[in-house]
N, C-alpha and C positions, 0 to 999 in steps of 0.2 A: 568423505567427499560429498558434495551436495551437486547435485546436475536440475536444471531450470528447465522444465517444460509449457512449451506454451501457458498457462496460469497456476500451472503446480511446481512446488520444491520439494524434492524427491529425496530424502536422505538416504547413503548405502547403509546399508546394515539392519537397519532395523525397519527400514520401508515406511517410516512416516512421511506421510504426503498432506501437505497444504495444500488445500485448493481455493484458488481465489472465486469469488462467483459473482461479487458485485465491487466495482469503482464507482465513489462520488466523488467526481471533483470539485471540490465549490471555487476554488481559485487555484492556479499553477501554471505559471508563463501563460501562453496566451489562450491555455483551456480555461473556461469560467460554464459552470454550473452540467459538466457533462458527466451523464450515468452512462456505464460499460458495464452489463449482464455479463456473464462468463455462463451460462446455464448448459450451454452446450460441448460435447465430450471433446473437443479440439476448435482452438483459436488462433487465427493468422492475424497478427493487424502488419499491414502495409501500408504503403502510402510512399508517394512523392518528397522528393526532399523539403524539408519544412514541414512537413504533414503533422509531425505532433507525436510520431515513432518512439523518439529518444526521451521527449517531455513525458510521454504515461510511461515508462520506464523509469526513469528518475520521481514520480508520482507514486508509484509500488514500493520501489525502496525506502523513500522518506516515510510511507504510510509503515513497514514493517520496522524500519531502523530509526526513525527518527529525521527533525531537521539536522541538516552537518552543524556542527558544531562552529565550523570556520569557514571561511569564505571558500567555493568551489569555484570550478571553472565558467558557470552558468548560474546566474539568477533566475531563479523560477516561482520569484513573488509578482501575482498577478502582474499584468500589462495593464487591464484596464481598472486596476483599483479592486478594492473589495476585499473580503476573506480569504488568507491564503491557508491552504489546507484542504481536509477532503476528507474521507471515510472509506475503509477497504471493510468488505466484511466477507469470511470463509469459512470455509472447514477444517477441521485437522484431525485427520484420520486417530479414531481412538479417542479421541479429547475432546472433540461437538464445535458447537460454533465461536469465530472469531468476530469481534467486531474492534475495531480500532478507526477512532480520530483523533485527527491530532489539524492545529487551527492556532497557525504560529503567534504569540505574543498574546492567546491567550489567557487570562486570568479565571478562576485561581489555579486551574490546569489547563496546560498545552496539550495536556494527551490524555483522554478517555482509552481502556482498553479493556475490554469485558470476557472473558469468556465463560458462555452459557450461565450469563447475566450476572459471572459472580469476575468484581472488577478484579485488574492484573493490577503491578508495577510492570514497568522496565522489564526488571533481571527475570521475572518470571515469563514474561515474554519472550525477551534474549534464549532462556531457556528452555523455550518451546520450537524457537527456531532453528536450533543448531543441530 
């Protein structure tokens, strides 16, 4: 079972914890070019409807799992044009730092994913997160 705390994912059993500590967004629905520190030991983001809640949420996931593959219920390729994508970069307890970007229709890769400078795939990502 995996439970979500404000910027960490907490897995039962074995107590690995992801900790997110920096968002860049360079484009995603109507965020363009916004940095979110996490530095601090608890994060509330709120906001008004519209506010952009649901958008850096859906920003976090694409950043860990990838663009969907297929059409979702919400387009969240920039509003006003530009690079869509962004950069998450963390911790992972035991395992050192995370860096992943990914910058859709990228060539000759869509997704950079490093950790402690030594690059990932995919599956070994996948396999970090679970």
């Amino acid at each position: 079972m995996t439970k979500r705390k404000a910027a960490c994912i907490v897995r039962e059993g074995d107590k690995q914890t992801v900790k997110i500590e920096t968002l860049h967004v360079y484009g995603f629905g109507f965020l363009k070019d916004v940095v979110i520190d996490f530095h601090q030991p608890l994060h509330i983001i709120y906001g008004k409807n519209e506010a952009g809640k649901s958008t850096i949420l859906a920003f976090i996931e694409t950043m860990l799992f990838g663009f969907p593959k297929r059409q979702q219920q919400y387009d969240y390729a920039p509003k006003s044009g530009g690079v869509y994508g962004g950069k998450l970069i963390a911790s992972i307890q035991h395992e050192g730092k995370l860096i992943i970007e990914r910058v859709k229709n990228r060539e000759p890769e869509e997704s950079l994913i490093y950790l402690n400078e030594e690059k990932l795939d995919e599956s070994r990502l996948h396999s970090l997160l679970q």
